[in-house]
C-alpha positions as CSV (number, residue, x, y, z in Angstrom):
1,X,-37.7,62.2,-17.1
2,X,-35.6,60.5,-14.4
3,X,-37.2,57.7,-14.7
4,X,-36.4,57.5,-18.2
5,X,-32.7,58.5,-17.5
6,X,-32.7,55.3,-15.6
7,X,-34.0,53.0,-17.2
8,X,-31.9,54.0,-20.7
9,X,-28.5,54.1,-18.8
10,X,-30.0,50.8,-17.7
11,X,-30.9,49.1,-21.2
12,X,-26.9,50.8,-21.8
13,X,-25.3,49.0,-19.5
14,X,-27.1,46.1,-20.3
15,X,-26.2,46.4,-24.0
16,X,-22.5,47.0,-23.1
17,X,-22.5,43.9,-20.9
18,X,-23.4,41.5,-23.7
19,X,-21.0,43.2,-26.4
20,X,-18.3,42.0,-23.8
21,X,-19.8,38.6,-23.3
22,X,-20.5,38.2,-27.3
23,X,-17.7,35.4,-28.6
24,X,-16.5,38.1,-31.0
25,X,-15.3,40.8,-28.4
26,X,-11.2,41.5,-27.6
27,X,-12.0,40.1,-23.9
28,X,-13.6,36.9,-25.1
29,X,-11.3,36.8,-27.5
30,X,-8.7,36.4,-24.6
31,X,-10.4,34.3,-22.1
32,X,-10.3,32.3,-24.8
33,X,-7.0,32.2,-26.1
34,X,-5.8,32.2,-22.4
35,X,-8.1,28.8,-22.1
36,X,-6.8,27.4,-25.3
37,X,-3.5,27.9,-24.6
38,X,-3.7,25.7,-20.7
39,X,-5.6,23.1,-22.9
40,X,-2.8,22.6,-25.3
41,X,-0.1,22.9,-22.3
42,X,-1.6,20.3,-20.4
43,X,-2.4,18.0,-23.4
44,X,1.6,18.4,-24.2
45,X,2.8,17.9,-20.9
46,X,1.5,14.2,-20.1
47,X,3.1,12.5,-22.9
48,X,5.9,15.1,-22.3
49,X,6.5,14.0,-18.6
50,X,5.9,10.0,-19.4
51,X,8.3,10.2,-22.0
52,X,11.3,11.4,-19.4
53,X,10.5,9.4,-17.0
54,X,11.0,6.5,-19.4
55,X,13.8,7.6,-20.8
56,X,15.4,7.7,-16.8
57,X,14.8,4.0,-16.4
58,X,17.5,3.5,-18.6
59,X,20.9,3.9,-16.6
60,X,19.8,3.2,-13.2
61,X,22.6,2.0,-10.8
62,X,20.5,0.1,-8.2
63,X,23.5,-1.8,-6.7
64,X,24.4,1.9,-5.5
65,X,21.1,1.6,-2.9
66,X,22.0,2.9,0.6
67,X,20.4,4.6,3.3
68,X,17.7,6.3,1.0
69,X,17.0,3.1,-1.3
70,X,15.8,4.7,-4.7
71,X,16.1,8.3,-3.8
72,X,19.8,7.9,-4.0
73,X,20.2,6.2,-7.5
74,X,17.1,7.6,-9.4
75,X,18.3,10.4,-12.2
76,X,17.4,14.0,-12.3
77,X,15.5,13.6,-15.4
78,X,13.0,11.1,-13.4
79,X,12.6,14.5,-10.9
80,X,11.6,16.4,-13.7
81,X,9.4,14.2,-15.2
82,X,7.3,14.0,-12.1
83,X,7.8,17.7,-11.5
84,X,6.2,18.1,-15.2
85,X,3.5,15.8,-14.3
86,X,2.2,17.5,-11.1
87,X,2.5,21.0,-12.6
88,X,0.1,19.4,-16.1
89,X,-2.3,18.2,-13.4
90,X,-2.5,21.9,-11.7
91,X,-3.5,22.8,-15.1
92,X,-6.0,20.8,-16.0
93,X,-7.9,21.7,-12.5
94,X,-8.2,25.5,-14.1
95,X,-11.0,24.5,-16.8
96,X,-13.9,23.0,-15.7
97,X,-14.3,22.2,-19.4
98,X,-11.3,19.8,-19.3
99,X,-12.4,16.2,-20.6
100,X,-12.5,13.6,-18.2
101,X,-9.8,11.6,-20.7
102,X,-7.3,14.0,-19.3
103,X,-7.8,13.9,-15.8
104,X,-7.5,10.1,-15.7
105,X,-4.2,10.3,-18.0
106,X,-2.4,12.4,-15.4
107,X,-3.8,10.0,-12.5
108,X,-2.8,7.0,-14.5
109,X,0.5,8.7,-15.2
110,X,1.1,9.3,-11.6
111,X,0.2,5.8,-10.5
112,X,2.5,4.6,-13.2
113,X,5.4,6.8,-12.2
114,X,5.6,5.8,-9.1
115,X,4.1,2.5,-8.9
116,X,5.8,0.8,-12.2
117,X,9.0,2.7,-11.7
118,X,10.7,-0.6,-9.5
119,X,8.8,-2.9,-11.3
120,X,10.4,-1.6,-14.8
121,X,14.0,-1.7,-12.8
122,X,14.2,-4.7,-10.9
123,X,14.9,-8.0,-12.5
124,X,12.9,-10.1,-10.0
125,X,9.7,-10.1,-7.5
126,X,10.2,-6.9,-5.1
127,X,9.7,-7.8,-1.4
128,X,10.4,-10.6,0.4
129,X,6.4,-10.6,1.8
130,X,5.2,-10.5,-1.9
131,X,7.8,-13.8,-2.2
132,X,6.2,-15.3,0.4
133,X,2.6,-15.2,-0.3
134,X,3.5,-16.6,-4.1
135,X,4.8,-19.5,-2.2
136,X,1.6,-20.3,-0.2
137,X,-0.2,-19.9,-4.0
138,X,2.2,-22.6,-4.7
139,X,1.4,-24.7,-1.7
140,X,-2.0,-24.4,-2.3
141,X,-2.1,-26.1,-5.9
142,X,0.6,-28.4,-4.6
143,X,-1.1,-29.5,-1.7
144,X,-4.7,-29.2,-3.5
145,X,-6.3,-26.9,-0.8
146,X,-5.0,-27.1,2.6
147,X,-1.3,-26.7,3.5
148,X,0.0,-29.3,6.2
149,X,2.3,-28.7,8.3
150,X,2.3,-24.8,7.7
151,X,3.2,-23.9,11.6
152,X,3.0,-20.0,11.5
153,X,1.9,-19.8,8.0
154,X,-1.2,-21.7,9.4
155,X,-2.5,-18.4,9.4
156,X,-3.2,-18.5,5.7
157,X,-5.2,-21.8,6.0
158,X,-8.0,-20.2,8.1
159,X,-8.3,-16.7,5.5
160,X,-7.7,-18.3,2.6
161,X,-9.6,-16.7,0.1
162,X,-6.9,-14.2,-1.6
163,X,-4.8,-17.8,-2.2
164,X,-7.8,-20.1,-3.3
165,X,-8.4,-17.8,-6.1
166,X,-5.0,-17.3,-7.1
167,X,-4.5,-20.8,-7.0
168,X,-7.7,-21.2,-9.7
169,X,-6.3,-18.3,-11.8
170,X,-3.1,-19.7,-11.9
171,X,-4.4,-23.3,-12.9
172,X,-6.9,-21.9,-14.9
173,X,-4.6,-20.0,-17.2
174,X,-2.5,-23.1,-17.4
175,X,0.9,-20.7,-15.4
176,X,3.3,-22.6,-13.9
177,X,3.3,-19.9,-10.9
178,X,1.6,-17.1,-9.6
179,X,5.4,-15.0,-10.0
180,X,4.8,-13.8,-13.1
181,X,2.2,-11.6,-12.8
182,X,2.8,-10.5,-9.0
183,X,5.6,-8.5,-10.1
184,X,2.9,-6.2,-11.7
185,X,0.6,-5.9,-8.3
186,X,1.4,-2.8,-7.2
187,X,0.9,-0.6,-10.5
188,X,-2.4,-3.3,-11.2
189,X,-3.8,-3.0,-7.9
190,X,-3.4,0.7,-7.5
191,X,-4.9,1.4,-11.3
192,X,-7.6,-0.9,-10.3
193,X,-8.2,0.8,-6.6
194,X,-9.0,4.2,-8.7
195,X,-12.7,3.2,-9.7
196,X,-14.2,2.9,-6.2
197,X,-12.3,5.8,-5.4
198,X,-13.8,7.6,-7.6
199,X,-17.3,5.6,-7.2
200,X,-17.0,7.1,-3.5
201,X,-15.9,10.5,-4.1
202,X,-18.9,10.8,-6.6
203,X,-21.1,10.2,-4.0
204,X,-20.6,13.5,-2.4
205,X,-20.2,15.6,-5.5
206,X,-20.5,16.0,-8.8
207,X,-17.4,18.3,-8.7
208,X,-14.8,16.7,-11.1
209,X,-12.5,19.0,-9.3
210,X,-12.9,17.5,-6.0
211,X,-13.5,13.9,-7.3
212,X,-10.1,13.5,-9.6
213,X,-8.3,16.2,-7.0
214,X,-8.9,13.5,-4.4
215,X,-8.0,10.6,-6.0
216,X,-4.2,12.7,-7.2
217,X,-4.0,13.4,-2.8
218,X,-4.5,9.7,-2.4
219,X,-2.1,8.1,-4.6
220,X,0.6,11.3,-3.1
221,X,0.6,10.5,0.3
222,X,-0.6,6.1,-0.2
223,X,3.2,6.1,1.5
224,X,2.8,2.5,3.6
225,X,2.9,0.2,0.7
226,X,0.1,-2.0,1.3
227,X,0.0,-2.5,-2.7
228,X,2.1,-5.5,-3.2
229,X,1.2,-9.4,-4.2
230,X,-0.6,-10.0,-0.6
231,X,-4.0,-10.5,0.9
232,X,-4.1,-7.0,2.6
233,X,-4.2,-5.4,-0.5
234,X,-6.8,-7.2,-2.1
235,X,-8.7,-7.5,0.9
236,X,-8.5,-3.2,0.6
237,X,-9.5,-2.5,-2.7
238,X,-13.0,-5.0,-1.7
239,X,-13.4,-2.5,1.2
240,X,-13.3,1.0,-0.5
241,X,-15.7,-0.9,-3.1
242,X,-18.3,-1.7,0.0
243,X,-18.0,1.6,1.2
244,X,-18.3,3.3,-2.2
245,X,-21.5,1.3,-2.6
246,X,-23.0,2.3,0.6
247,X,-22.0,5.9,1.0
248,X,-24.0,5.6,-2.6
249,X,-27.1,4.8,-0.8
250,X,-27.1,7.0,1.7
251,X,-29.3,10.0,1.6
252,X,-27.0,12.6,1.5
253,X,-25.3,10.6,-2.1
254,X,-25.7,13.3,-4.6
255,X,-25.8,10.1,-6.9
256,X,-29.4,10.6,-6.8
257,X,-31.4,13.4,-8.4
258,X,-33.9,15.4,-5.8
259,X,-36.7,14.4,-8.8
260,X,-35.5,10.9,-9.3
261,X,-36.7,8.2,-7.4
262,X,-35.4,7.4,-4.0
263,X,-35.9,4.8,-1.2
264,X,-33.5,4.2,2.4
265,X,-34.3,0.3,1.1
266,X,-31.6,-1.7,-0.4
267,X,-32.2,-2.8,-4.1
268,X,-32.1,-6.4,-4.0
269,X,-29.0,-7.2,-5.9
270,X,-26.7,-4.2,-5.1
271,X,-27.3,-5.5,-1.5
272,X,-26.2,-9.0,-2.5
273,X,-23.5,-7.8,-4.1
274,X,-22.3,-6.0,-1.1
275,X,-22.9,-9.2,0.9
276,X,-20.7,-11.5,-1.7
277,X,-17.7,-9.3,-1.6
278,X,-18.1,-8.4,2.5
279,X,-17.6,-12.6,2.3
280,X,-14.8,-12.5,0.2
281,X,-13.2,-9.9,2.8
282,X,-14.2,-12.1,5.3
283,X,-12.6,-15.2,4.0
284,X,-9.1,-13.5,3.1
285,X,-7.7,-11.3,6.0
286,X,-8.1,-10.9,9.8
287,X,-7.6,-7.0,10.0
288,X,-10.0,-5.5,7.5
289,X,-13.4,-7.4,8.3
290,X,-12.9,-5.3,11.7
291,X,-12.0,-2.1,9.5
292,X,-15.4,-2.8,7.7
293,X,-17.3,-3.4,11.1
294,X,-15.6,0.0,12.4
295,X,-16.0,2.4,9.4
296,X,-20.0,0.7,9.0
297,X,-20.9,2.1,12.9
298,X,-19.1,5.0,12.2
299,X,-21.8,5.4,9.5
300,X,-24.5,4.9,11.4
301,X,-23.8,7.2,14.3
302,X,-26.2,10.1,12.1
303,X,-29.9,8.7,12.3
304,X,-30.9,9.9,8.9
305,X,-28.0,6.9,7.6
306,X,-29.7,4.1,10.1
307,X,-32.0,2.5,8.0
308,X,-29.2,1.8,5.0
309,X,-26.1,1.0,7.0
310,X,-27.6,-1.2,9.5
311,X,-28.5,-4.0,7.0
312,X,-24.7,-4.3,5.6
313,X,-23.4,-3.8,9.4
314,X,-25.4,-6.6,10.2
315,X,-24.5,-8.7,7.3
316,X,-20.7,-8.1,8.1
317,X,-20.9,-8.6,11.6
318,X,-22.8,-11.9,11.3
319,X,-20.2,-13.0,8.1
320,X,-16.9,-12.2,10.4
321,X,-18.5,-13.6,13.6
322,X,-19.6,-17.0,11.7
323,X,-15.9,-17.0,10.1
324,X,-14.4,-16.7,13.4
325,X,-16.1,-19.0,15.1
326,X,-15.4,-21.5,12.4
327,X,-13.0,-21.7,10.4
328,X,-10.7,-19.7,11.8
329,X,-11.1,-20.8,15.2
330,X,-7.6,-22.4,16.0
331,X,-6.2,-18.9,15.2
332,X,-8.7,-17.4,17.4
333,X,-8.1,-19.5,20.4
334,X,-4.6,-19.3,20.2
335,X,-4.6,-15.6,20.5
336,X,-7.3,-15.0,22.7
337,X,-4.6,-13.7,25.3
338,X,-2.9,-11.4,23.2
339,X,-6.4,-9.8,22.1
340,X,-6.8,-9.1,26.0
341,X,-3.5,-7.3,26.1
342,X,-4.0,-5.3,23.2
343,X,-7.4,-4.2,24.8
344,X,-6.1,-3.7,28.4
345,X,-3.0,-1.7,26.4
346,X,-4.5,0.6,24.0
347,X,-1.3,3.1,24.0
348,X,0.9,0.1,23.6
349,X,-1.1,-1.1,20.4
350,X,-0.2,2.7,19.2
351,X,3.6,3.2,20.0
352,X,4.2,0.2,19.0
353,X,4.2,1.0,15.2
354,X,6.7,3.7,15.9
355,X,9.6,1.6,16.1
356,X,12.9,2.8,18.2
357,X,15.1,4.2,16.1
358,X,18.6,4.2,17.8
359,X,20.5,1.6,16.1
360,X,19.1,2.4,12.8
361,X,20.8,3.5,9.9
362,X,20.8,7.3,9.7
363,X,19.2,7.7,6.5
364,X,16.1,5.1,7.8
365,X,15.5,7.2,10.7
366,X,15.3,10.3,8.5
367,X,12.9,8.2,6.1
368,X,10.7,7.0,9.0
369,X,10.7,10.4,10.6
370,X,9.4,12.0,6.9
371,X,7.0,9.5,6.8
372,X,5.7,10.2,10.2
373,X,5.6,13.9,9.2
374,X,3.1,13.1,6.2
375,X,1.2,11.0,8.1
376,X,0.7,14.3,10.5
377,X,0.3,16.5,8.2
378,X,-2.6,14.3,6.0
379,X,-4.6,14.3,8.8
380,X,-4.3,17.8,9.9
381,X,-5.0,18.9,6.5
382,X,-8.3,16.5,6.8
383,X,-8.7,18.7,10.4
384,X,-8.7,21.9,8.6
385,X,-11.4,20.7,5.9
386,X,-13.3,20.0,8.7
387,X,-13.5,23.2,10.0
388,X,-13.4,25.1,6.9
389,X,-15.6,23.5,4.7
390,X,-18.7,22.7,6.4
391,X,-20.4,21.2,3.7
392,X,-18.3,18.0,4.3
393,X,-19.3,17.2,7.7
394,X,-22.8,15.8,5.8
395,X,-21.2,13.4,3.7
396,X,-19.9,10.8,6.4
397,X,-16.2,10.9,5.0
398,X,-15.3,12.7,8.3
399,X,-16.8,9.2,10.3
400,X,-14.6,7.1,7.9
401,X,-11.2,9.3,9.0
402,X,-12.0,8.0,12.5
403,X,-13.2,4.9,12.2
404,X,-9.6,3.0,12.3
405,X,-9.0,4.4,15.8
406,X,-11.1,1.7,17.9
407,X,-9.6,-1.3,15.7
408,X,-6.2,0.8,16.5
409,X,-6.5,0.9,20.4
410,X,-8.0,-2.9,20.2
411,X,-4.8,-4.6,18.5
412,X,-1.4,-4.2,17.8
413,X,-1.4,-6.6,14.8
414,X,2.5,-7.1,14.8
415,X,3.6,-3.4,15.5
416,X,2.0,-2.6,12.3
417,X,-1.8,-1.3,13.3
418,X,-1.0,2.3,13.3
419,X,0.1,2.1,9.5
420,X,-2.8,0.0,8.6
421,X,-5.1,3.0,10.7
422,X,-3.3,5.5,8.1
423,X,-3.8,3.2,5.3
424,X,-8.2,2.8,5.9
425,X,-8.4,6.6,6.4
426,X,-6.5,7.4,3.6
427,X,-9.4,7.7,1.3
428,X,-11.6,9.7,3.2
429,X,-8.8,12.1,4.1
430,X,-7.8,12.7,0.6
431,X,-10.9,13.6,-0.3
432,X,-11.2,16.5,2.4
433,X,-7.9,17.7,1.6
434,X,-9.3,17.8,-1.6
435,X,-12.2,19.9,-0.4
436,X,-9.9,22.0,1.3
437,X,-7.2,22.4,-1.8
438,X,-9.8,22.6,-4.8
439,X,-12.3,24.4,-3.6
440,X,-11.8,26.8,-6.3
441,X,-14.6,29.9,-7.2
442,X,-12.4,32.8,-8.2
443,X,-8.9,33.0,-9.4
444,X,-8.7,29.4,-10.3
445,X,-5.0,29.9,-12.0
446,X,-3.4,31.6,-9.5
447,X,-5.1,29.2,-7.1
448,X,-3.4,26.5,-9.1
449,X,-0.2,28.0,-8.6
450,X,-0.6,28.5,-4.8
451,X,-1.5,24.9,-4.7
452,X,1.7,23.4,-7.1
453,X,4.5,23.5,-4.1
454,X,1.9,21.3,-1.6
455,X,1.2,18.9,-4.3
456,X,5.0,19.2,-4.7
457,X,6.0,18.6,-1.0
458,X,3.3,16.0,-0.6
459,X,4.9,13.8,-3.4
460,X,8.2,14.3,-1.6
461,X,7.2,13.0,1.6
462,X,5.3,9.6,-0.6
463,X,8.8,8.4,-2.3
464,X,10.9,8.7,1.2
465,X,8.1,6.3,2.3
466,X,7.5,4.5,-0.8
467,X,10.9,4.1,-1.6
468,X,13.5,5.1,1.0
469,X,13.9,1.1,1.7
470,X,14.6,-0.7,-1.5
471,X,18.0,-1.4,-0.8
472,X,16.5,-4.7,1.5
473,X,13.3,-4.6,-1.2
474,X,15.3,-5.5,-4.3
475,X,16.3,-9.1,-4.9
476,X,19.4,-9.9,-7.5
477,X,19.3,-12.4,-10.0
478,X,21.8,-14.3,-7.9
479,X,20.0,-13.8,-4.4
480,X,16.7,-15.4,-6.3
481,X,18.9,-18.2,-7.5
482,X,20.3,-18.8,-3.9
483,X,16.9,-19.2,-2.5
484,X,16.0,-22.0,-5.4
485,X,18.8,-23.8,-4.9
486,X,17.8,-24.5,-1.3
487,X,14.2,-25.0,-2.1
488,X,15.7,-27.7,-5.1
489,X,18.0,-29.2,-2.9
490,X,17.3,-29.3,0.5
491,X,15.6,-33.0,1.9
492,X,12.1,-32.3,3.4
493,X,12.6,-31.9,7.1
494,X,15.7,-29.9,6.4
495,X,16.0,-26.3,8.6
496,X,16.2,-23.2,6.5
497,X,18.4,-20.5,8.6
498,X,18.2,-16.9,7.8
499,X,19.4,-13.8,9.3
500,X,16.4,-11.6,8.3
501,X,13.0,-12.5,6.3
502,X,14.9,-10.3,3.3
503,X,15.1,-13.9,1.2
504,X,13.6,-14.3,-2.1
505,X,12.1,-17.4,-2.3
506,X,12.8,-18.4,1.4
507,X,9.3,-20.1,2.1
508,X,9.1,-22.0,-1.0
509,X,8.3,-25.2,0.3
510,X,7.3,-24.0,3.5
511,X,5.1,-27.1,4.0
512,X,8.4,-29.6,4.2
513,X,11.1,-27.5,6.0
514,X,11.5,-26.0,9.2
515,X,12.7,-22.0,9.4
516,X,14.8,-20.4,11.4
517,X,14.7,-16.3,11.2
518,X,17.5,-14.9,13.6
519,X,16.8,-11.8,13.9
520,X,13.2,-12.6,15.8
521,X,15.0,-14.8,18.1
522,X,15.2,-13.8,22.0
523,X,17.7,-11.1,22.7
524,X,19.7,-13.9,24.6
525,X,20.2,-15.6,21.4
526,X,21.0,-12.1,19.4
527,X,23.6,-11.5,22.0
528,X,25.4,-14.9,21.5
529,X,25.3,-15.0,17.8
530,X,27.0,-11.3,17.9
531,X,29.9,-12.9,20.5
532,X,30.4,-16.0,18.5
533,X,28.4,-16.5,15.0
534,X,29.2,-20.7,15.7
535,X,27.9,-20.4,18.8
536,X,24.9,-18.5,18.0
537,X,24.3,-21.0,15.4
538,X,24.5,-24.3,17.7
539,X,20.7,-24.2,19.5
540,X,19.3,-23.9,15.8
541,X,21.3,-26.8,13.7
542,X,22.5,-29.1,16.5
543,X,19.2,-31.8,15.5
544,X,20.8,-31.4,11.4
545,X,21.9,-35.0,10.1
546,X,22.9,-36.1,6.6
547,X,19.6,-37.0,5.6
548,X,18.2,-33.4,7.4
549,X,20.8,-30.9,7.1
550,X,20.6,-27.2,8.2
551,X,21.2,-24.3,5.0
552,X,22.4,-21.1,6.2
553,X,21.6,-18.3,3.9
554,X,23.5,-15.3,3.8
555,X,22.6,-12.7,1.2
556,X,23.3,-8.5,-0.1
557,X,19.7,-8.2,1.3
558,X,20.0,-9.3,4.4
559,X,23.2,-7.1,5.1
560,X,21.0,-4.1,3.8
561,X,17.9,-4.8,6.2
562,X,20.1,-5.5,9.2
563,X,22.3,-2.2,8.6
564,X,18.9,-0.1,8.3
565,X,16.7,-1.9,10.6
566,X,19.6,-2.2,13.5
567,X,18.4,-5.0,14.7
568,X,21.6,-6.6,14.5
569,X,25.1,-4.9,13.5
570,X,25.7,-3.7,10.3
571,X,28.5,-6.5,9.9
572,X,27.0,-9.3,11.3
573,X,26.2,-11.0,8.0
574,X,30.2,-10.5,6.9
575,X,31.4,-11.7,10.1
576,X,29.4,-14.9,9.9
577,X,30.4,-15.6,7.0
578,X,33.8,-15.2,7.3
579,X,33.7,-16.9,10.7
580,X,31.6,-20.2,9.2
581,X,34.1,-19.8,5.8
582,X,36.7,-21.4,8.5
583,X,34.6,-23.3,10.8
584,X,34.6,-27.4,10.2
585,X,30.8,-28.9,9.0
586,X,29.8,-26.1,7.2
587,X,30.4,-26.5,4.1
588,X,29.2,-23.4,1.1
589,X,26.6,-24.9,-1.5
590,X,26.6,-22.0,-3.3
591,X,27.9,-19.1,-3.9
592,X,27.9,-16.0,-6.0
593,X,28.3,-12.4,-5.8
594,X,25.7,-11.8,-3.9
595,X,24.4,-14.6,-1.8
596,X,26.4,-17.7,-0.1
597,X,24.4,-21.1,1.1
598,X,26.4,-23.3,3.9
599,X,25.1,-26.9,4.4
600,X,25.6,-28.4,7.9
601,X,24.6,-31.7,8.6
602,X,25.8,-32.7,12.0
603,X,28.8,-35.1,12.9
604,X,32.3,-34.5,14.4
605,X,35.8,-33.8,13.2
606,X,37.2,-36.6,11.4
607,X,34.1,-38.6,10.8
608,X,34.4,-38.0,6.9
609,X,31.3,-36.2,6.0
């Protein structure tokens, strides 16, 4: 009789289970209407959150940019919009069931947000750097190939792969210049960086959680701005493709069934694939073949990984070693010194990325000093996955976190290493913040909500980076105008003096004219051009003649970078002006609101020229 007792209250609770599973039932019913309703939110909110952050482009008062570049001028509604568009994303990582459509909208949307946003705003090229490198396109097709005479822009003749194929894109589309469409890069390259993002992230899970939650941490805290028209950024999006295609091989890639088929050999033309675009890496930047070459060993520490990283290591290593040894020799030799410093300085090759802030503008020091703080804060959060999620110390994303540091100790690489260290992890590190965020088994909504002010405060710490220095970044129509007019007018063999490197259009023409940046002169030379602008001027125009006179640009930008950078007073640029307004043999070219070009050309007083 007990037994039957049992095994009816049994075949009862079974019964009552699946009446409220069945669709029909009241809490079905609700699960349901609870689902639908997120579904519909989230599909209203993208175009919701695109919509006002168009509509804030409009009245944007960039001549207003101070201390905080962008941050100070952007509108409220442009807050909101990316407010909207953070919270829509938290939604869609409730349902599992969500379409993959959706979570590459919101990703798109975010890259677009902040990526497009100066693009949409600015009337010229942003960045001086970006300006440059579109000159050395231009050299290129001018020069057919090799640029004489490039002094220390012969550093693009020996890794000249990202401008050779500009060059034959921008004679093969029949452009006049590679401008027009380097304004674009950053939203471009960053849209474009999302597929072996997500290549790589797949190769660890088939969680579409983790994989598009990872890919939204990478484009919130991708702060250093390595995403402009420039072989570093190109030369990046090559490398998260190798790795992507090796962490796919590996045998811990869930990209392969346990049934399916599966080898540690290399299928003949993925691995020439990888090999073609490790030589395009190769062939267009200095820094991230040794990125590759660090990140690879880090892959093959585990001895289960051995037998498919080892054949791409090698492959790499031979390509950067050959390259070296060849064509990029001169640099090479020229440097070898410096190399030995960096090594017998590791701490050096660190701190030195962490410029002195003293004399810098307040609002820079609080922008560097956020940016430092997400920096920190990534990579702790990448610590905690670690230890929390131990599924992830399998995958080999961990290795890849730390495999900048040994390139980082080795080289300085212009005070800049420890933000290109930052920049290699990144990926990685997302995605184990990812793990760590999104990790989700119960509660997924209220999870969603813990989660919103992170993603919040993460974003926040990206535009202080991304865009707390615009005010030197943004060029006028008249500052672009300034800089043709010298590259128009001035002889070849002229001098092209500058205060800072914040020119548009300052190296057009590189190949014909000497430059003069003052602000990397000795300190000597700083100190006397602060006493006496004339004076400071003399060692650098004294050779000028008639038929090779000096140019003297003086421009809004410059005043902006030497008032946030403190290398030089916040007045210089006025005071040179006004002191070279009055001085005899300087005579102003041009002139408009925002930029002023002196001529000298040699002579005395009273000679008539």
């Amino acid at each position: 009789m007990g037994k039957l007792q049992t095994l009816t209250s049994g075949r009862v609770a079974s019964f009552t289970s699946a009446v409220a599973r069945w669709p029909g039932s009241a809490a079905d019913r609700r699960r349901s209407n609870s689902t639908t309703a997120r579904q519909w939110t989230a599909r209203f909110v993208l175009p919701v959150a695109l919509a006002l952050w168009l509509l804030s482009l409009r009245h944007v008062e960039l001549g207003e940019m101070r201390d905080y570049g962008l941050l100070q001028v952007l509108p409220v509604l442009f807050w909101v919009a990316l407010g909207l568009l953070t919270f829509g994303f938290c939604l869609v990582l409730t349902d599992r069931r969500t379409a993959g459509g959706w979570f590459t909208g919101y990703v798109l949307g975010l890259i677009a947000v902040i990526h497009a946003t100066p693009t949409l705003l600015y009337p010229t090229l942003r960045y001086s750097w970006a300006w440059k490198h579109v000159a050395v396109v231009d050299a290129v097709i001018r020069n057919r190939g090799e640029v004489p005479h490039a002094e220390k822009l012969d550093l693009y003749n020996q890794w000249p792969g990202f401008f050779d194929l500009n060059a034959l894109f921008v004679q093969s589309a029949g452009l006049d210049s590679a401008l027009g469409y380097a304004t674009w890069t950053p939203p471009v390259f960053n849209a474009l960086l999302l597929a072996p993002l997500l290549l790589l992230y797949r190769t660890v899970t088939r969680d579409r959680r983790l994989v598009w939650g990872g890919a939204w941490i990478y484009y919130s805290c991708s702060w250093v701005g390595q995403d402009y028209f420039a072989p570093q950024a190109f030369a990046f999006l090559l490398f998260v493709t190798v790795i992507a295609l090796v962490m796919g091989q590996l045998p811990t890639s869930v990209l392969y069934r346990p049934g399916g088929i599966r080898t540690d050999r290399w299928p003949v033309g993925r691995f020439m694939l990888v090999v073609l675009v490790q030589f395009v890496i190769v062939s267009s930047h200095p820094l991230t073949p040794l990125m590759l070459l660090s990140a690879l060993v880090m892959l093959s520490i585990p001895r289960r990984n051995r037998r498919v990283v080892l054949p791409p290591l090698a492959s790499a290593l031979l390509l950067t070693v050959a390259w070296d040894a060849t064509v990029a020799r001169p640099y090479i030799s020229d440097n070898v010194s410096s190399f030995l410093d960096a090594l017998l300085q590791p701490d050096s090759n660190v701190v030195s990325g962490l410029a002195a802030l003293g004399a810098a503008a307040p609002g820079h020091v609080v922008v560097s000093w956020v940016d430092r703080s997400l920096s920190a804060g990534v990579f702790l959060l990448a610590a905690a996955a670690f230890l929390v999620r131990p599924w992830v110390r399998r995958t080999g994303l961990a290795l890849l976190v730390l495999a900048p540091l040994p390139v980082l100790t080795a080289n300085a690489y212009g005070g800049e290493m420890i933000f290109r260290a930052y920049l290699f992890a990144l990926p990685s590190a997302a995605f184990l913040i990812a793990a760590l965020l999104f990790k989700w088994s119960k509660r997924p909504r209220l999870r969603a909500i813990a989660v919103f002010p992170l993603l919040l405060a993460l974003l926040g710490g990206l535009v202080f980076g991304y865009y707390g220095k615009e005010a030197a970044d943004y060029f006028t129509k008249s500052e672009v105008a300034a800089g043709r007019f010298v590259a128009a007018t001035a002889p070849p063999g002229s001098t092209i003096v500058s205060l800072t490197s914040a020119v548009p259009g300052l190296y057009l023409r590189y190949d014909e004219n000497q430059r003069v940046q003052l602000d990397q002169q000795d300190i000597s030379d700083r100190r006397r051009l602060v006493r006496d602008p004339v004076a400071g001027l003399e060692g650098f125009v004294q050779r000028a003649t008639p038929a090779r006179p000096a140019y003297i640009i003086l421009s809004r930008a410059q005043a902006a970078d030497t008032y946030l950078r403190g290398v030089l007073p916040a007045d210089t640029m006025q005071r040179m002006d006004s002191t070279l307004s009055k001085t005899w043999g300087y005579i102003p070219v041009y002139r408009s609101k925002d930029a002023v070009v002196y001529r000298y050309q040699g002579g005395k007083s009273g000679d008539g020229s």
